[in-house]
C-alpha positions as CSV (number, residue, x, y, z in Angstrom):
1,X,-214.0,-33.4,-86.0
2,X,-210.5,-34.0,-87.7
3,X,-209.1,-30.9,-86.1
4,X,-210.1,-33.1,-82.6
5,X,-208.7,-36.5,-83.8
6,X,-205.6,-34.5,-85.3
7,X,-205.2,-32.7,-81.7
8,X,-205.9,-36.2,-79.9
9,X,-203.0,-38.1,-82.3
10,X,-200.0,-35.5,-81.7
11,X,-201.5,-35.7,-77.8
12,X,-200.6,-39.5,-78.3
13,X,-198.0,-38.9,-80.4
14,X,-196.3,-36.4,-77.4
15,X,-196.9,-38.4,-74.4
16,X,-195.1,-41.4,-76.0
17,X,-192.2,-39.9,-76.8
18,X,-192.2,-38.3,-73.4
19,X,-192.5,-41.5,-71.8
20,X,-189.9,-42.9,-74.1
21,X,-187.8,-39.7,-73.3
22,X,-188.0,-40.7,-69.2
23,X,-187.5,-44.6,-70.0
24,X,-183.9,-43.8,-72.0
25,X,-183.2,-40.9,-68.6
26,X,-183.7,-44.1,-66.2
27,X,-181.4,-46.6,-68.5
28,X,-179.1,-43.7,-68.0
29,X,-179.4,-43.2,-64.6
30,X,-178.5,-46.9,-63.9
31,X,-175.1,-46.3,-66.5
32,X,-174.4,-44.2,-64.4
33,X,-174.4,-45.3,-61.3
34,X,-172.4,-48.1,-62.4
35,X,-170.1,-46.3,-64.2
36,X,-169.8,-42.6,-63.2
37,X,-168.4,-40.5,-65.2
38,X,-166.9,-43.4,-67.3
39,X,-170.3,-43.7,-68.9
40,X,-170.7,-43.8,-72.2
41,X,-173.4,-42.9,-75.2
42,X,-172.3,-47.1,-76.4
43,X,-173.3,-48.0,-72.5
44,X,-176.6,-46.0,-72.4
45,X,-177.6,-47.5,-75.8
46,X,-177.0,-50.7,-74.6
47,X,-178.5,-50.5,-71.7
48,X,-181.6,-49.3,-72.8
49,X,-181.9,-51.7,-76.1
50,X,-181.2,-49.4,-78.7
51,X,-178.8,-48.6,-81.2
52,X,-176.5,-45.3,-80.2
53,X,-178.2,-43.0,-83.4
54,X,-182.0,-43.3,-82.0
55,X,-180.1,-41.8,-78.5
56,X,-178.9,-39.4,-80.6
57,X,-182.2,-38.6,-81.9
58,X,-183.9,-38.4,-78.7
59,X,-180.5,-36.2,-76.9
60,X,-178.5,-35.1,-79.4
61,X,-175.2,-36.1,-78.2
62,X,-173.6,-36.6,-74.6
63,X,-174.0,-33.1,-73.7
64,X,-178.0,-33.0,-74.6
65,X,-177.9,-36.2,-72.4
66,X,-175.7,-35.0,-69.9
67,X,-178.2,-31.2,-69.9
68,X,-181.5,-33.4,-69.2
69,X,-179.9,-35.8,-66.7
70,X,-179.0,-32.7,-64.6
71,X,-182.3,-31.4,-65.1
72,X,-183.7,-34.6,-63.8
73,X,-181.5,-34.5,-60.5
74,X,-181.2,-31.0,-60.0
75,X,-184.9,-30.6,-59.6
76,X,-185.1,-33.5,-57.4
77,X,-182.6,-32.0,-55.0
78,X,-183.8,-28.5,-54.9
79,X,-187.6,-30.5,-53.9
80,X,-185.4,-31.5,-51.2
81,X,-183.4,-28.7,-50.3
82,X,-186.8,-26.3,-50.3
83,X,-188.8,-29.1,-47.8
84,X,-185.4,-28.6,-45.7
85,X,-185.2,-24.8,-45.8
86,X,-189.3,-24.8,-44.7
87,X,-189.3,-27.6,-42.0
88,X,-190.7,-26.5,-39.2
89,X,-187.7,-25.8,-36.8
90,X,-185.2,-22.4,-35.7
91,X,-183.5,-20.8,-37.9
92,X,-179.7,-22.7,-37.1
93,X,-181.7,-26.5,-36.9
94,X,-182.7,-25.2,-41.0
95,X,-179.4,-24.2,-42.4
96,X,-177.6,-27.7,-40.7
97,X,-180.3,-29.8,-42.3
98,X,-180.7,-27.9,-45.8
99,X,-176.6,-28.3,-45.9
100,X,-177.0,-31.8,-44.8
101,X,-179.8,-32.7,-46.6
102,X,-176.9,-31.4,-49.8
103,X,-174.0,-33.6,-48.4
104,X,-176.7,-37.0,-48.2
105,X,-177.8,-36.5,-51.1
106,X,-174.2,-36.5,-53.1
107,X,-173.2,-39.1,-50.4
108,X,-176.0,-41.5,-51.7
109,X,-175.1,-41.0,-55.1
110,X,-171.5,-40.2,-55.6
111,X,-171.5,-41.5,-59.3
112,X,-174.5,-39.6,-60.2
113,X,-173.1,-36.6,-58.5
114,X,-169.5,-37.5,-60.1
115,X,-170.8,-37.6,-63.7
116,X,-173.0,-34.5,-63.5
117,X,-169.5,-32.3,-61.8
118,X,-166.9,-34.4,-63.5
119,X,-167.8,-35.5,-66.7
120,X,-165.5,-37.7,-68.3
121,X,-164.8,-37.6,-72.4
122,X,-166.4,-40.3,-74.2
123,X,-163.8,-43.0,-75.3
124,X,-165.9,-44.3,-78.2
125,X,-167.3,-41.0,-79.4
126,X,-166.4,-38.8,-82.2
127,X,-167.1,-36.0,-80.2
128,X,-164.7,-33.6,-78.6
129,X,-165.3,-31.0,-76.2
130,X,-167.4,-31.5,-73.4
131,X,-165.8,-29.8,-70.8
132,X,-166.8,-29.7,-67.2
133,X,-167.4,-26.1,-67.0
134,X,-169.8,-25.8,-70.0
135,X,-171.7,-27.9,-67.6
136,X,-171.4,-27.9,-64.3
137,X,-171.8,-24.1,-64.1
138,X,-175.0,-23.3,-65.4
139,X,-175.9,-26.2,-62.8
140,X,-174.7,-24.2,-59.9
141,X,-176.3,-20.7,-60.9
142,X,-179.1,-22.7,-60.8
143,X,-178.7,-23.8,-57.2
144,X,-177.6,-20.4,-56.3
145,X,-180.2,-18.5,-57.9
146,X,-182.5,-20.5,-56.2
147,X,-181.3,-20.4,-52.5
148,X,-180.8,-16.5,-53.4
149,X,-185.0,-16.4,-53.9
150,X,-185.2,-18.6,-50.7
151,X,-183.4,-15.7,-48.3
152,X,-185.0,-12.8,-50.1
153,X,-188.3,-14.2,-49.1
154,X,-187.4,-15.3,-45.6
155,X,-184.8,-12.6,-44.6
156,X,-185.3,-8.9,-44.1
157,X,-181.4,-7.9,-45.6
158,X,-182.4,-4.2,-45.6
159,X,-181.7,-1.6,-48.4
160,X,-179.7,-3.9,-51.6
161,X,-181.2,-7.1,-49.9
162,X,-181.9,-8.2,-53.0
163,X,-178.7,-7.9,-54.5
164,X,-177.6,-9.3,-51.0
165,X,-179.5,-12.4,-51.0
166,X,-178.2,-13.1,-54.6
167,X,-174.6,-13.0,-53.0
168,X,-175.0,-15.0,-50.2
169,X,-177.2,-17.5,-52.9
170,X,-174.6,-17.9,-55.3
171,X,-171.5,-18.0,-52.1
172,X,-173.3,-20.2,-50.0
173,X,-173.8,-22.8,-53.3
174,X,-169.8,-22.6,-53.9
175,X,-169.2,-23.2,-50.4
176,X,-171.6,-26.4,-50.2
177,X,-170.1,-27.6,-53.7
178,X,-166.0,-26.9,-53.0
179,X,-166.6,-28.6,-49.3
180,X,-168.6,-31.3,-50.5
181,X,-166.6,-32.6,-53.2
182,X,-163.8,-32.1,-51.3
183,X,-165.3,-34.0,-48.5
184,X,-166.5,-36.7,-50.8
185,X,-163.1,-37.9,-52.5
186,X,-161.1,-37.2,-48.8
187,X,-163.6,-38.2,-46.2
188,X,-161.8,-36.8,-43.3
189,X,-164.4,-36.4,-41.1
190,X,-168.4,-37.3,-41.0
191,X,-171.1,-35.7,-42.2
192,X,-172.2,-34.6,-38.5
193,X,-169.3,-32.7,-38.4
194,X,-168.8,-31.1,-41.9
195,X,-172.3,-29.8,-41.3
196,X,-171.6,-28.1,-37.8
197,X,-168.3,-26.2,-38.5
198,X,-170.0,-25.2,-41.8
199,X,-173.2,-24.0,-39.9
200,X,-170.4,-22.4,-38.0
201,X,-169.3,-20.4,-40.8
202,X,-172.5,-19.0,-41.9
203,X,-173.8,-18.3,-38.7
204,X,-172.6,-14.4,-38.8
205,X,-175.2,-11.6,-40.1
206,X,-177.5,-14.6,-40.8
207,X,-178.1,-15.4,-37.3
208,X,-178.8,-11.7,-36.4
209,X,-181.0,-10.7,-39.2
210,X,-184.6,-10.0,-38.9
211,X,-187.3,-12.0,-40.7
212,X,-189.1,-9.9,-43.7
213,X,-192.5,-8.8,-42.6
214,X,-194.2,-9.7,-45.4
215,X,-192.6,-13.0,-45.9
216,X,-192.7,-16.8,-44.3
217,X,-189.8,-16.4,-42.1
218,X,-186.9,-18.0,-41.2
């Protein structure tokens, strides 16, 4: 019986600080979208009604925060990129809306997406390096593996298809990320557009190759 209250309290005990966890993630979310990559540990403290050392305790420091905000986002946007990728539609229709469904979503949240690819230093921290690749990456090979799984199960790439599909993951992420933020800070053209002429550029071996057999399709 106190093995079963002991096992109910640290049950308590967990789900609070998760929901405590998610409550400081939103304060930060609505930092940042105010502030970008201007935001700051002071500004996340503040805004969630707390001194900057119990943010510490729950994050670590910027880069903890930084790690479970793109956690956060990234696994909202690959819910959306996978709903995209299996919409019911052919196979060019699916690649323009999975990269457009990419482009609207940093498009909707520039400061977000800023922040989580162009970290700024924190003025009024201590702290030094938190450079942008430390953090950024791991976000892509994320993306990429991901979209890599995607085509391996949908696409029959032959002998190395595999390895093939882990290519085309990783080089169709950098293209999406390099024209996209590109496209964000110049804006010189719509997102219509940017989509089509960079369907246009996939559309090679793609277009000709041969669903797997055993797989969904594409």
């Amino acid at each position: 019986m106190e093995h079963t209250q002991h096992d109910g309290r640290q049950d308590g005990h967990q789900a609070t600080a998760e929901r405590r966890r998610r409550e400081l993630l939103e304060a930060a979310d609505r930092v940042v979208l105010r502030d970008g990559p201007q935001a700051s540990m002071n500004a996340i403290a503040a805004e969630a009604g707390i001194t900057k050392p119990i943010l510490y305790r729950h994050f670590g420091d910027k880069a903890g925060l930084y790690h479970a905000l793109a956690v956060r986002h990234t696994d909202a946007l690959l819910d959306s990129l996978r709903a995209a990728l299996d919409a019911p539609a052919e196979r060019r229709r699916r690649v323009e809306v999975t990269l457009d469904t990419y482009l609207a979503a940093i498009e909707a949240r520039p400061q977000v997406y800023r922040f989580l690819m162009h970290p700024a230093e924190d003025p009024h921290s201590s702290e030094r390096g938190f450079e942008v690749g430390l953090h950024s990456a791991p976000l892509l090979r994320r993306l990429g593996e991901e979209l890599a799984q995607v085509i391996a199960e949908r696409v029959d790439l032959g002998p190395g298809g595999s390895e093939l599909a882990r290519v085309w993951g990783h080089g169709i992420v950098g293209m999406m990320h390099a024209a996209g933020d590109w496209w964000l800070g110049e804006r010189p053209c719509d997102r219509e557009r940017l989509v089509t002429a960079l369907a246009d550029l996939l559309w090679g071996r793609l277009a000709t190759a041969g669903n797997r057999a055993d797989g969904p399709g594409f």
